[in-house]
Structure formats: C-alpha cells, structure tokens
C-alpha positions as CSV (number, residue, x, y, z in Angstrom):
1,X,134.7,119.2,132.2
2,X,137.2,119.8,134.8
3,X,134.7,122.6,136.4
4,X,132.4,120.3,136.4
5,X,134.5,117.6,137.8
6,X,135.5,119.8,140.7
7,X,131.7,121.3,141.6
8,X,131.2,116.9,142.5
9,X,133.4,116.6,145.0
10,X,133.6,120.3,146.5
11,X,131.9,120.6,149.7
12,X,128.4,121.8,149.6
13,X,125.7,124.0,152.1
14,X,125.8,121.5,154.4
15,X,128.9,120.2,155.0
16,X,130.5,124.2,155.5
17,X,127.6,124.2,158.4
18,X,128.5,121.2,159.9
19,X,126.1,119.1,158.9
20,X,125.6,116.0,156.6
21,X,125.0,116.5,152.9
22,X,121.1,115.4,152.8
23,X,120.7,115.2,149.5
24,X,122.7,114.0,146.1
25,X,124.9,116.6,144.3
26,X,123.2,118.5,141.8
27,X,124.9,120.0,138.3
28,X,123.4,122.5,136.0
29,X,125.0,122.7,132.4
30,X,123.0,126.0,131.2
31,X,123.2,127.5,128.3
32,X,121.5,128.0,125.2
33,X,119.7,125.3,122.8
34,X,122.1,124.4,120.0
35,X,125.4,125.3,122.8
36,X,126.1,121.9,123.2
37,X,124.6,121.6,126.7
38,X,123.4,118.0,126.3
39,X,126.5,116.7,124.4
40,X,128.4,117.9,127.5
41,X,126.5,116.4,130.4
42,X,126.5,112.9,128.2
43,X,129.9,113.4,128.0
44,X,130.1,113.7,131.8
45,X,128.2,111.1,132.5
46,X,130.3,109.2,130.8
47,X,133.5,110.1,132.4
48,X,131.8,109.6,135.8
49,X,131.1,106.2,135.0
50,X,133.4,104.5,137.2
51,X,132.3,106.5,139.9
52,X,128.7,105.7,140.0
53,X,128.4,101.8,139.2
54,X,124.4,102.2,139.5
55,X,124.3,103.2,136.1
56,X,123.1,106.4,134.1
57,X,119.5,107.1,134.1
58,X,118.2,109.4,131.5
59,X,114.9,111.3,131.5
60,X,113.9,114.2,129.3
61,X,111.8,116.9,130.8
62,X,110.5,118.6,127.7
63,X,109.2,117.5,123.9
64,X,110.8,118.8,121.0
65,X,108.2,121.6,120.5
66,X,105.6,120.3,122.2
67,X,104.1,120.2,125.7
68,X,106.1,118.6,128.5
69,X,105.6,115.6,129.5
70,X,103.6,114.6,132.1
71,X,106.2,113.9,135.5
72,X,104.0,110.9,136.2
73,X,105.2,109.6,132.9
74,X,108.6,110.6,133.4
75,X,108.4,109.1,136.8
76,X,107.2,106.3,135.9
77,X,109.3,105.2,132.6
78,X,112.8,106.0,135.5
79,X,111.0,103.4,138.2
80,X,110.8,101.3,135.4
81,X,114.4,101.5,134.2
82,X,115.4,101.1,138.5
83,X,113.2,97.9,138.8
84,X,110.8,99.5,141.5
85,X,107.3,100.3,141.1
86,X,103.9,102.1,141.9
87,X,100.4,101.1,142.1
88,X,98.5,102.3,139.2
89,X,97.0,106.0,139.3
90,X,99.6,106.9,141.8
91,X,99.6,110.5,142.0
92,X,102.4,112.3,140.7
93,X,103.9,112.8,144.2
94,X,103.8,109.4,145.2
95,X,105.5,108.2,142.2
96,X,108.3,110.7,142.3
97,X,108.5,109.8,146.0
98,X,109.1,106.3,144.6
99,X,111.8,107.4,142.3
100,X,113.7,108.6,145.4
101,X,113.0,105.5,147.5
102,X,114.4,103.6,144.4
103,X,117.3,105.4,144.4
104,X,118.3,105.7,147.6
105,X,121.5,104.1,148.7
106,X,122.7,103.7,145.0
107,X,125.2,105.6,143.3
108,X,123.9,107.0,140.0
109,X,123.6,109.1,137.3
110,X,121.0,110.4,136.9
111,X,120.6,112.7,133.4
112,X,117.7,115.5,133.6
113,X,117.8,117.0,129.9
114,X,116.2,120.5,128.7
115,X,114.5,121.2,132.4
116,X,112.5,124.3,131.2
117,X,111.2,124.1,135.2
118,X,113.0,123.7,138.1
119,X,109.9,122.1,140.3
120,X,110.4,118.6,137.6
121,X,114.3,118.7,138.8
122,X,113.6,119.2,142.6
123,X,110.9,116.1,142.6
124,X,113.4,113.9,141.4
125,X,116.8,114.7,142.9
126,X,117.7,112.0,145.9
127,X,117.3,112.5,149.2
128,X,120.2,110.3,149.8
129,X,123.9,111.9,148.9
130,X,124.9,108.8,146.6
131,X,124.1,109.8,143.3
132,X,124.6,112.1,140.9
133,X,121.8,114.7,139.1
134,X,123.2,116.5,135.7
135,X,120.3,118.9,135.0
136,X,120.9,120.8,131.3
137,X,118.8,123.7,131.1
138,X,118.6,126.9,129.4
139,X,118.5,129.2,132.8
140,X,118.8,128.9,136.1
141,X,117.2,126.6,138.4
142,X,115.6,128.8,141.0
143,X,114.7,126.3,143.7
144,X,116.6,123.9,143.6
145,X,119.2,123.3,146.4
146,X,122.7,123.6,146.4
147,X,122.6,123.4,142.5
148,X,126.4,123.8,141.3
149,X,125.5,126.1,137.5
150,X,128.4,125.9,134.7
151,X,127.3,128.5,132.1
152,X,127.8,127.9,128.4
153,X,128.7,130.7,125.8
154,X,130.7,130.1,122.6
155,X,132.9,127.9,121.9
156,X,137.1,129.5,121.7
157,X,138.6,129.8,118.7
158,X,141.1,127.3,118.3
159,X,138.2,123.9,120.0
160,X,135.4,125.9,116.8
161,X,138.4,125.5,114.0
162,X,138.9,121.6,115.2
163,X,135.8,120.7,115.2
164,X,135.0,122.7,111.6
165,X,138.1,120.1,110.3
166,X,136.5,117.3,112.0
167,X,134.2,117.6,109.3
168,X,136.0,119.6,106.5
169,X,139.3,118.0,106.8
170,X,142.3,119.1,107.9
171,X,143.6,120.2,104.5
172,X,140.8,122.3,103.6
173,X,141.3,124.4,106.9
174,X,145.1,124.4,106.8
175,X,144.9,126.3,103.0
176,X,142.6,128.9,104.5
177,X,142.9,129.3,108.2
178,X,141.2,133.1,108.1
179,X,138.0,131.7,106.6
180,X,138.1,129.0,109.5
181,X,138.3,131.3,111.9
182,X,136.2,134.3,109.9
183,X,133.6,131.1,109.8
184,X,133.3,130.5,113.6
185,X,132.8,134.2,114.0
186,X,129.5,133.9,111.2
187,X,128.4,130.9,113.4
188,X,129.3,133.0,117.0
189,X,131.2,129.4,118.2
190,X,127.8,128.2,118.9
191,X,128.3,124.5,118.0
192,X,125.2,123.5,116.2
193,X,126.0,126.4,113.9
194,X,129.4,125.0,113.9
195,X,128.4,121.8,113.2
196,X,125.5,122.6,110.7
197,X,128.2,124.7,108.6
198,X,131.2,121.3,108.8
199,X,128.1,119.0,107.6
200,X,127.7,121.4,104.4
201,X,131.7,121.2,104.2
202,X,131.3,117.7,104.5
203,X,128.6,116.9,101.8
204,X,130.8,119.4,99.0
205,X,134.2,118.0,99.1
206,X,135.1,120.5,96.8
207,X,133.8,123.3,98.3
208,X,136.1,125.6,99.9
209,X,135.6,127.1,103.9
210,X,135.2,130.4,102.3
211,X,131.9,129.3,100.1
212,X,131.0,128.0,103.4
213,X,131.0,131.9,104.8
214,X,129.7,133.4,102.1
215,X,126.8,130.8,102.1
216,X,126.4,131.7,105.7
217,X,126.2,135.5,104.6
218,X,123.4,134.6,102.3
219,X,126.1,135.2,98.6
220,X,127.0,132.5,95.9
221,X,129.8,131.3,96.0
222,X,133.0,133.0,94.6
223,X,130.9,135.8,94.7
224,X,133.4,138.3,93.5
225,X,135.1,141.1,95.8
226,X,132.7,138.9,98.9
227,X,135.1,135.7,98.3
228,X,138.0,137.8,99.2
229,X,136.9,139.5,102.4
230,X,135.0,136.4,103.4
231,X,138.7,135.1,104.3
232,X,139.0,139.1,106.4
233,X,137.8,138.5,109.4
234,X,135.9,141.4,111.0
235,X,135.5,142.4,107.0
236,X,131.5,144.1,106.8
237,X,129.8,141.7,103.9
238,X,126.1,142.8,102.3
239,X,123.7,140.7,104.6
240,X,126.4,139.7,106.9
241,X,124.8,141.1,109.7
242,X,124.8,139.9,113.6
243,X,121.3,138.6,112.9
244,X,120.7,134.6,114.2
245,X,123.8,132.5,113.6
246,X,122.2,129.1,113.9
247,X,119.3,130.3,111.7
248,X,121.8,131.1,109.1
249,X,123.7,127.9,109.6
250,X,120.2,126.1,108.9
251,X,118.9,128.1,105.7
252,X,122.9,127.1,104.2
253,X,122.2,123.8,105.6
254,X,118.9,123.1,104.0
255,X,118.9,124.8,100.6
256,X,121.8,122.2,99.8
257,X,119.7,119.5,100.6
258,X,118.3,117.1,97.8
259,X,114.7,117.1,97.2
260,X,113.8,114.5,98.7
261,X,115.6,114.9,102.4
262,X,114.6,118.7,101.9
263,X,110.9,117.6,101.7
264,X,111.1,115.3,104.9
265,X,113.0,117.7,107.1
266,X,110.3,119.6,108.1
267,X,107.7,116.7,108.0
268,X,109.8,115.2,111.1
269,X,108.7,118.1,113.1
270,X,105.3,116.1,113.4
271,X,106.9,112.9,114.6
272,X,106.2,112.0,118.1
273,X,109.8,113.5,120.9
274,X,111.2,114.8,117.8
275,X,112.0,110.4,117.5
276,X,112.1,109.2,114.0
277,X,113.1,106.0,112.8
278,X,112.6,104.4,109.4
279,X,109.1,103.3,110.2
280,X,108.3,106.6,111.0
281,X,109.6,108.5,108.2
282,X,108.0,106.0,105.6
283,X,105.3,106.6,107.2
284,X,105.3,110.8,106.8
285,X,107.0,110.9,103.6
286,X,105.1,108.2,102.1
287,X,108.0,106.1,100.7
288,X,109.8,102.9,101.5
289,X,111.5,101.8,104.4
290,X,114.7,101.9,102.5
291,X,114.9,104.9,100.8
292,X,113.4,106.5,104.7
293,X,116.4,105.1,106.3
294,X,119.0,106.4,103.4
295,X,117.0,110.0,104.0
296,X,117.9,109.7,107.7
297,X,120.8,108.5,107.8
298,X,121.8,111.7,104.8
299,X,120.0,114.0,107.6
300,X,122.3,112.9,110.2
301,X,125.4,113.2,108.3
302,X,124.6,116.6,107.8
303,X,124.1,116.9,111.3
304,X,120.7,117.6,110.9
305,X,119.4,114.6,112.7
306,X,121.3,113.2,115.8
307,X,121.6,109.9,117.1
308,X,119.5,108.8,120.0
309,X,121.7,108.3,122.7
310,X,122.2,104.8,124.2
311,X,119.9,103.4,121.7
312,X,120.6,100.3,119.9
313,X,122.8,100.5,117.0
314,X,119.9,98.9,114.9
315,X,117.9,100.0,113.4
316,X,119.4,103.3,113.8
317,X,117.2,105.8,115.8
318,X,117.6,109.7,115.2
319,X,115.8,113.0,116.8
320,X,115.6,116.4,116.3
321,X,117.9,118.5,117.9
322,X,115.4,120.9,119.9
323,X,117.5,124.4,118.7
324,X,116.5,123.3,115.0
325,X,112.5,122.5,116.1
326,X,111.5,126.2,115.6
327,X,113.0,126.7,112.9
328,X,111.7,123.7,111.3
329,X,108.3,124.7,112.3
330,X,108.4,128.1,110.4
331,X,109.7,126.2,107.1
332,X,106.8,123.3,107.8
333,X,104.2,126.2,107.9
334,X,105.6,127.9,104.5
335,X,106.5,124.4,102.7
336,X,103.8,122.3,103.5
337,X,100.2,122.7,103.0
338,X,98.0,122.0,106.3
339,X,96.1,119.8,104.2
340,X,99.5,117.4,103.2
341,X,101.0,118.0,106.7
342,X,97.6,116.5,108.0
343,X,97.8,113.6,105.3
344,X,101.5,112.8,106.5
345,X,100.0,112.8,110.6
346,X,97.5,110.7,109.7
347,X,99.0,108.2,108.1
348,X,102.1,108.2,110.5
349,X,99.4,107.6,112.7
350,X,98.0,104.7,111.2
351,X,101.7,103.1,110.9
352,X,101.8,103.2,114.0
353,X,98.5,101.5,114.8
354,X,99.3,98.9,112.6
355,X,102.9,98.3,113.8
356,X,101.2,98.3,117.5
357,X,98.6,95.3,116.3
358,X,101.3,93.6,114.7
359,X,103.4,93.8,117.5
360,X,100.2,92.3,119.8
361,X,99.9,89.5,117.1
362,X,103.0,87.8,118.2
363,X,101.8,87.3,121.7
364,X,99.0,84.8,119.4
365,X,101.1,83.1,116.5
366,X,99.3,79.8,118.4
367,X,96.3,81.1,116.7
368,X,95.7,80.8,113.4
369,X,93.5,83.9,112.9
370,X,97.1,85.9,114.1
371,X,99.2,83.9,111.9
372,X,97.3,84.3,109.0
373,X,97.4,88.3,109.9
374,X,100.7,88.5,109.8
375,X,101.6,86.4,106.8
376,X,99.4,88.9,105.1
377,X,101.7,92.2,107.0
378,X,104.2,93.9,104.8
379,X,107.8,92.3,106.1
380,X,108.9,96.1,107.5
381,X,105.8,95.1,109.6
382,X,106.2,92.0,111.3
383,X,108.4,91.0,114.1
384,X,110.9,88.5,114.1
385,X,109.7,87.4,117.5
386,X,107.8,87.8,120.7
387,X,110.7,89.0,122.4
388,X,111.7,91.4,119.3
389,X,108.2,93.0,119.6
390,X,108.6,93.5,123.7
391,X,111.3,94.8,123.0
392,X,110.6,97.0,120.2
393,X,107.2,98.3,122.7
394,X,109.5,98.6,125.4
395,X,111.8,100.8,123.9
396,X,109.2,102.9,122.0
397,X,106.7,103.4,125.1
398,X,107.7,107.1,125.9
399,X,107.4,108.1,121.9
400,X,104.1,106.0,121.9
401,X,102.5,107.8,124.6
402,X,103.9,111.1,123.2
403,X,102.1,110.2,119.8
404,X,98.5,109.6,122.2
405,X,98.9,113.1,123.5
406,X,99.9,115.0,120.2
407,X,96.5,113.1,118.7
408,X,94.2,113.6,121.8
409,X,96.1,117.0,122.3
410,X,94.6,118.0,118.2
411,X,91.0,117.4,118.7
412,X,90.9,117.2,115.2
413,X,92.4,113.2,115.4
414,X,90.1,111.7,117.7
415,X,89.0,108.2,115.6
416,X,92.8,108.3,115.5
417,X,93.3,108.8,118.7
418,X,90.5,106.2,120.0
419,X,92.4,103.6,117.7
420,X,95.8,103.9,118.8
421,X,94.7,104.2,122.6
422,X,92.8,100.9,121.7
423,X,96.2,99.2,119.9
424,X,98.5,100.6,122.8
425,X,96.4,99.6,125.8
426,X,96.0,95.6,123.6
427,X,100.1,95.5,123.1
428,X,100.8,96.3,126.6
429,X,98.4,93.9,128.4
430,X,99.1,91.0,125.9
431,X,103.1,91.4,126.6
432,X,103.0,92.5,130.2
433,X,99.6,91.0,131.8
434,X,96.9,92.7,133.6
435,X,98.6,93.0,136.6
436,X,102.5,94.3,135.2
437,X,100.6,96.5,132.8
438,X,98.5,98.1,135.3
439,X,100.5,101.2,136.0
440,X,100.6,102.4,132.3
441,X,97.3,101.3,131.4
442,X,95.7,104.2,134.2
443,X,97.2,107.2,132.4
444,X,95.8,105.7,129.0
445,X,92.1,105.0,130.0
446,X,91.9,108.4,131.5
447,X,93.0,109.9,127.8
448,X,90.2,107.5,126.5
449,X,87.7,109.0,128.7
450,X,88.7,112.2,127.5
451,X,88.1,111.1,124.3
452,X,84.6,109.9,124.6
453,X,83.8,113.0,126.9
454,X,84.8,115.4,124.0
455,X,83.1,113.1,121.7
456,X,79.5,112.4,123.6
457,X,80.1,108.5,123.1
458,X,78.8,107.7,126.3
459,X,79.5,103.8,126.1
460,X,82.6,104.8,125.8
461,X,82.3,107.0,128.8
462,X,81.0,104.1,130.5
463,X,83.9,101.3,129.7
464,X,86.8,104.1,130.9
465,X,84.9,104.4,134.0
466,X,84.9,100.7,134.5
467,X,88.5,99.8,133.5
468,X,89.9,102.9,135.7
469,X,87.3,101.7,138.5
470,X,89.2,98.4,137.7
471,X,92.4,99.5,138.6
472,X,91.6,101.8,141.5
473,X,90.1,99.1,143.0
474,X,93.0,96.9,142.3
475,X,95.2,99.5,144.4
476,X,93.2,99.7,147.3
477,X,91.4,103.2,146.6
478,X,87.9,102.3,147.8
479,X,86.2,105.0,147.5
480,X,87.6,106.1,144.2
481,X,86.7,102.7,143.1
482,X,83.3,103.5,144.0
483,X,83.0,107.0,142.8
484,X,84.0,105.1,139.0
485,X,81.7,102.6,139.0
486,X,78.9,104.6,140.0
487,X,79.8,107.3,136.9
488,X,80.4,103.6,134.4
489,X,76.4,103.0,135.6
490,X,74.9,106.7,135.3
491,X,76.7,106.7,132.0
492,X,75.7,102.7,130.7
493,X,72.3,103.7,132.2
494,X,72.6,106.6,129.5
495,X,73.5,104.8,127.0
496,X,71.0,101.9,127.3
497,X,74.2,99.5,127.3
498,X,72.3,96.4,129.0
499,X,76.1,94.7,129.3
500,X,78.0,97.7,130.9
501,X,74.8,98.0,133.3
502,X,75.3,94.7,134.8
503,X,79.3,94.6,134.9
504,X,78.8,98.2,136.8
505,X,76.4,96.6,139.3
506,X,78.3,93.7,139.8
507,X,81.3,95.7,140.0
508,X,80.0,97.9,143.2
509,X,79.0,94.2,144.8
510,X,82.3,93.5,144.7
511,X,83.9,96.2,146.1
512,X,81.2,96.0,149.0
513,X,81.7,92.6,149.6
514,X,85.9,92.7,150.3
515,X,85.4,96.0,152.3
516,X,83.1,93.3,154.2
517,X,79.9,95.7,153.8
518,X,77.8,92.0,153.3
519,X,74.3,93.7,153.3
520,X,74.9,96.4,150.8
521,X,76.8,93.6,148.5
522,X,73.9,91.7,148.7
523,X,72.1,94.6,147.4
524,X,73.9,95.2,144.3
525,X,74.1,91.8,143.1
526,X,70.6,91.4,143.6
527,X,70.2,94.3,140.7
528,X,73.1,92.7,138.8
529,X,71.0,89.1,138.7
530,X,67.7,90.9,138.1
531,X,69.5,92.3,134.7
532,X,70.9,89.0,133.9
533,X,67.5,87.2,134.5
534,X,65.2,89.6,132.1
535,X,67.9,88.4,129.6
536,X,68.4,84.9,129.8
537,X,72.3,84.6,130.3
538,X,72.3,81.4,132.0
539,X,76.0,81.2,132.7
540,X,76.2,85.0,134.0
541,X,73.2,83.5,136.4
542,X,75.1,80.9,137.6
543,X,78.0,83.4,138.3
544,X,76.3,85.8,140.0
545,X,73.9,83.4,142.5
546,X,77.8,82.2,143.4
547,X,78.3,85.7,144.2
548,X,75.2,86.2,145.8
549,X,75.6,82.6,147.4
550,X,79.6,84.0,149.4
551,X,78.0,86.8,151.0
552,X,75.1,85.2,152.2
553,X,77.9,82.3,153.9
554,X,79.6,85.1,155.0
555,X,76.7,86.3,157.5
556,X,75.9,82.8,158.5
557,X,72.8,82.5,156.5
558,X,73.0,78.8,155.6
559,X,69.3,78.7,154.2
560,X,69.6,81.7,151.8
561,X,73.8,80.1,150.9
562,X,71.8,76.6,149.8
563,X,69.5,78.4,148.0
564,X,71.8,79.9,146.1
565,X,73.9,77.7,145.4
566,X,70.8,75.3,143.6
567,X,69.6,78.3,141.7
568,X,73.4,78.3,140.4
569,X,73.4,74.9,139.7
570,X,70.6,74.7,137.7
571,X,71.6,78.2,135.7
572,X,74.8,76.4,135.1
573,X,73.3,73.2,133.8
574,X,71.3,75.3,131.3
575,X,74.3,76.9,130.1
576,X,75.4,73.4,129.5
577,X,78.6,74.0,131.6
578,X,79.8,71.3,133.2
579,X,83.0,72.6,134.5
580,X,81.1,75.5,136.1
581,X,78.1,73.5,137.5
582,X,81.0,70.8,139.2
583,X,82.9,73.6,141.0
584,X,79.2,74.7,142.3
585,X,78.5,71.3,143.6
586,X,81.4,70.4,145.4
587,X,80.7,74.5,147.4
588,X,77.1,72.6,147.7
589,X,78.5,69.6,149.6
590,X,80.7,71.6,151.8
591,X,77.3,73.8,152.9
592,X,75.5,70.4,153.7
593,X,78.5,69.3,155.5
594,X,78.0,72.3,157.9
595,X,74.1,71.7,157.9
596,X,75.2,68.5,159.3
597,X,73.7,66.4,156.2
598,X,76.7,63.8,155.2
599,X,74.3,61.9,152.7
600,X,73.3,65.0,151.0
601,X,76.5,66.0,150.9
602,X,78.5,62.8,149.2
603,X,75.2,62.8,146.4
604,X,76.7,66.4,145.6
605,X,80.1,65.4,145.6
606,X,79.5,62.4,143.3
607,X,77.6,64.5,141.0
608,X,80.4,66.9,141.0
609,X,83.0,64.0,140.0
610,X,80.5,62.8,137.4
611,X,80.8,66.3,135.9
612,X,84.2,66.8,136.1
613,X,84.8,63.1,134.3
614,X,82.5,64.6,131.4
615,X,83.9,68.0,131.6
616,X,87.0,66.2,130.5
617,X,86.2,64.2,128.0
C-alpha cells in the first residue's frame, strides 16, 4: 500500500521531460489469480477515497471462465454509471471515446479488474491527468503508458499466520505456532490457499492447525508419525510435494463440504460472471430460495464464495473467485453429468426469463391481465415495486447480458436464447422507453439476428433488420439505415411476411423523405399503399395516403396533397376512426386555405370539430 501510494504522486514520463502529464496515472497490481490482487486495489481505492471525490468506478474486463466481454458493453455499463451517453450502435471506439470525454476534468477512480489485455486498459484510461486507473492483472501491460507495476508474490510469514487466526482463532494458533507457520509454507502464502485452509479451520472448531496440514498433504487426520512432522516445518510428508498449493487448499476445502453445498459448488460455474444470488442458485440446484441462500451464504464462510463488492447488503450477492473457476470446471466435468449440468442451465435459464417478465409486469399492474400474472407468480418472483424491479434490472444488466452470450455463445440453447433476448429487450423498453433504452437494445437485436441467421427463421431475420434499421436511423446513420431495411424486405419478401413487407417499405419512405429525397419517398410509399390496398387495412390506408399526402406538400404539388388527403379521409372513415379522420380534416382545411378556398376550408374544419366532439364521447 505504501508502494502504491508513492507510484500516485511520483512524477511520471512527462513531467521528468518537461512536459505536462497528458494523461491520468495508471497502477498495475500483478500477480497471480488467488494472490490477492483484487482485494488490494479495492483496498486502495478505498484509501484514496478522499482524494478522488468523483467516486470509484468499477469495470471487469474478463468472465469468470468465460469469454471477455465485449468493451462496448463495458463501455457502455461505465458511461452509464458517469451519467453520459452514446447513440445506439456506437462503435466500440466512439463509446470508449465517450468514456474519456465523461471523465475528463473529474477526479476518479477508476477500477480495471483481471485485464488479461492491455488494448481494453489503454481505451479507457483518461486523457485528462485527474483520475486515477488501478489495473489488476496477471502480467504486464505492454502498451500501456507510463504504467507504475507492483508485483505480487506470497504473502510473509508473520501477515499468512494473522490472517490463518483471523479465521482459526488466536488460541488455536498460539498452542501450535510451527503448524501455522509449516501451514503457510503448504499453502506458499498465496492467500486464497490461505484463506481456503482458515475457512476449513473455521467450519471444525475442534480441529487442530496441524489436521489442517495434513489435510492439505492429502493424510487423515492424527495420521500417526505425519501429525508430528506436520508441526516440522521443512519435514518431507508422503504426498507433500510442491505440486499446486491452491489446488490442495480446494480438494481440503471441498471434501469437507456437506452434500448439499458440495453438489452446488460446481453447478455455480454455469452461472452467468461467476454472479449467483439466491434466485440463481434455486434455480441450478433445484431447491428453494431459502435453503439456496443458507448454501451460499455456507459457501462464503468457507471462503468459497465472495461477496460482490459494493453491492447491496440485500439480498446478499456472491461470485466466484476466478483462481477457483478451473478448478471448479474439472470437478463439474467429473461430478456432473452433461445431461444434469444441461438440465440445471436450462432451467436457470428459464428463472431468469420468468424473473425478467415479472419484472416487466410491474410497469402494467394498471392492467388487469398483469395483475392477475403476478398474483399467480411464486412470492420469490414478484417485485415489491416498480422501482424494486428497475432496480433489481439495473443492477443485474451486465450478468443478464452475460447469460445472452453464454446461451447464444452454446448453439445448443437457442429457443432459450430467442426467449430471454425477447424478456430482456421487453424489461428494458417498458422501464427505460424507447428512446433511454436505445443504446442497450442495439447490441441485443444484433444477438437476435444471429439467432435467426443460425436458425433459418427468416421472419425473424427480417424483424432484427427492422428494429436495428430502427435505431440506426434514430442515430443519424443513413445509409446503414438503409442498408437494414432493404435486408428486413429481401428477407420478409422470403418469408412471405405480408406485415414485415409493408413496415420495410414504409420504413425506406421514411428515411427518404427526412434526407429530403421527395421523389424516391414518394416511390416507396407508393409500394407500401399498394400492399396495404390488396389487403383491406383501412386505417394503415389512411396512414400512409398522410404520408404520401407530406411529401407531395413538400414539392408544392397541391392537386396530388388534396387528393391525398380525401383518399385518407375516406380510408379513415371506413376504419371507423374518428380521431384519425379529424386530424386529417383539419391538414385538409389548411391545404384549401392555401388553394385560396375559405369556404371549403371552414366545411372541413367543422367536420373535423364534429369528429373530435364524437371522438370524445
């Protein structure tokens, strides 16, 4: 801590040349997983705190076993937590440009965890000096400027015996000080080993620290001649050898676990970032919320599980320490059939789906069809509010969109994966609106598409093309917008989709007519009416002679603007709409007033107000 304390304020590159520091200070804590790397940059950050009133950031640049996530992602969920923004389907440089912008002039903290890759590190660091980055990786960060390294090895002696009686006790250590310190030479002072062997200690009050080293060795305890030179240290013991002290640490760990936590230990290795809550564990283990939470909170006191940090303190949040992940892996693949391991997925899954449409219900407790959903959920279910469920999606979003990869990642999960993209993409838009869920509704359409691509379910196809199209369009890519639309209508076309068709031609009409291209807007909502004509949807009629009706006032054709507008009139009063048909006679009257035909004119603006008085009724 006091290196590290030091390497802030010591002068960098720059300021020995003579120059301006350009760019915030950078820290690497290296060392190995399980070397309490991420324990000691939390544990700067906190210290630092006064320093850097912006706050601490967190961001973790690798899954627990699984493939890093995507930097957009990670980019976004930061701009997110900084209250900036991007448009939606920003590239991945523009929104880590925006994480910069965001932070510059602020003094932060800003916590990069397990950076397997220095390029993830050098897109986010500052280019302002304010803040502070605390990068934890396993190696060095070739690439990265400036970047001040503090190597990790084991811990000394005397810190690995305190924090073995932090979980043994005192008294246990004081009897048998050689066994304390012959068990930080099993575990090599790395600290999950450390801590792996004081959360056995802890869970056998009346086991000594030497049964603690000759479990480590692989022996029984009071194993004979063993005991005694498991208190020597240096002494040579039958399958004492160098071998993998944190692998050791876990096998002493996990054979004196009860059944049951034994049997969900390795089943947590399929839960989304190595996150598990209660839901989640239920959910692989296939038990109650209750007895999931008791089986967590066991696992963490064994130091098995750690909290997540800065979470809330309820309900209690845990992950997988990413040292333990392979391991748990190896004892998944020999423990658990693929068969039961795909059973628990699945159904963790569907939890989640559930919990998803559950928390989307509470945006529509006005409606009775909602209400009488939820009255029908399991109470572990349900959400005790609106803003309980927002929050609950807010906090959850990065181990959501984890548990969309891992099932459109499989290949073997995709009605799953179709599902919960559906559930997501609802729960997002009903508690954030089209336009504030925008930005994380891109990334999830394009997993959709992927979806249907893999699948041949070219409708499917055809609505990810649209709703990307949609937002594209939204953000001012043009041509991209374009490009969608005309894949959505090869694809509808495919598919013989009669709807999608129409919204795809309509959709290019729009985008023509505000790029101000009046002729070729014309054009494509003259093939959008044709479709809506061969089927008889009045009220789409009525929509799209409107349409048709702007562009032609937009070139000054009055004749072709009156005409239609009365061929939307009249669809409009065969849709019975009256509310629809109003709105088009009062844009009737104003066209007469510029045709110079007042009486014309206040017959359709009485007719409109006629219409509106029924409209209202």
């Amino acid at each position: 801590m006091k290196e590290l304390r030091a390497d802030i304020v010591r002068a960098g590159l720059d300021t020995l040349s003579g120059r301006a520091p350009a760019r915030s200070r950078v820290l690497l804590i290296a060392g190995r997983p399980g070397s309490g790397r991420t324990a000691l940059a939390e544990e700067l950050a906190r210290t630092v705190a006064d320093d850097y009133p912006g706050g601490l950031f967190r961001a973790r640049l690798t899954d627990p076993g699984g493939p890093p996530p995507p930097l957009e992602d990670i980019a976004r969920d930061l701009l997110a937590e900084l209250g900036g923004s991007a448009p939606a389907g920003s590239s991945e440089d523009e929104l880590t440009q925006a994480v910069r912008d965001t932070l510059a002039g602020r003094r932060c903290v800003l916590l990069l965890d397990d950076a397997a890759d220095p390029d993830p590190v050098r897109e986010l660091v500052p280019d302002t000096p304010g803040c502070l980055v605390v990068a934890v990786s396993e190696g060095p960060l070739t690439g990265v400027p400036d970047v001040r390294p503090c190597t990790l090895g084991g811990l000394p002696v005397p810190a690995a015996v305190a924090l073995i009686a932090r979980y043994a006790g005192d008294t246990r250590v004081t009897v048998d000080p050689r066994a304390a310190e012959t068990l930080v030479e099993e575990c090599a002072g790395q600290p999950a080993a450390l801590l792996l062997a004081g959360g056995w200690l802890a869970s056998r009050p009346t086991a000594s620290v030497a049964d603690a080293v000759l479990g480590m060795r692989g022996l029984p305890p009071g194993a004979g001649a063993a005991a005694g030179a498991a208190g020597r240290p240096g002494a040579v013991v039958p399958g004492s050898g160098p071998g993998q002290p944190l692998a050791r640490a876990f096998r002493l760990a996990r054979t004196a676990l009860p059944g049951a936590a034994a049997a969900l230990l390795p089943l947590l290795t399929l839960a989304p970032a190595g996150r598990a809550d209660a839901q989640t564990a239920s959910s692989l283990a296939g038990c109650s919320l209750a007895e999931a939470q008791s089986l967590l909170d066991e696992l963490a006191g064994r130091c098995l599980l750690r909290p997540v940090p800065g979470g809330a303190p309820a309900p209690a949040r845990y992950y997988l320490p990413g040292c333990l992940v392979p391991l748990l892996r190896e004892d998944l693949a020999a423990r658990v059939k693929p068969a039961e391991a795909g059973l628990a997925r699945a159904r963790m899954l569907e939890r989640t789906v559930r919990q998803l449409r559950a928390c989307r219900a509470e945006t529509e407790r006005d409606e009775p069809a909602a209400r009488a959903w939820l009255a029908e959920l399991p109470r572990g279910l349900r959400f005790g509010s609106r803003r309980a469920a927002r929050e609950w999606l807010d906090s959850r979003l990065p181990v959501l969109r984890a548990a969309v990869r891992l099932a459109v990642d499989d290949g073997g999960l995709d009605t799953q994966a179709r599902r919960l993209l559906s559930a997501l993409a609802r729960a997002v838009m009903a508690h954030r609106g089209e336009e504030a869920s925008a930005a994380e509704l891109y990334p999830l359409h394009q997993l959709a598409l992927e979806v249907a691509e893999r699948r041949g379910l070219v409708p499917e196809q055809a609505a990810a093309h649209l709703n990307l199209a949609d937002l594209d369009a939204a953000a001012g890519r043009t041509e991209d917008a374009l490009a969608r639309y005309r894949s959505a209508l090869a694809a509808a076309r495919e598919a013989e989709e009669p709807f999608l068709t129409a919204r795809s031609l309509e959709s290019l009409g729009r985008v023509y007519q505000e790029s101000g291209d009046w002729e070729r807007a014309a054009d494509w909502y003259g093939r959008a009416l044709g479709l809506r004509l061969a089927r008889g949807d009045a009220a789409e009629e009525a929509r799209l002679y409107g349409r048709m009706a702007t562009v032609h006032e937009h070139t000054g054709d009055r004749g072709e603007t009156l005409r239609n507008l009365r061929a939307a009139a009249a669809a409009a009063r065969r849709a019975g709409d009256r509310s629809l048909e109003s709105g088009i006679r009062t844009r009737l009257a104003g066209t007469f007033d510029l045709l110079g035909d007042a009486d014309a004119a206040a017959a359709q603006r009485a007719a409109a107000r006629r219409l509106r008085g029924k409209a209202e009724q």
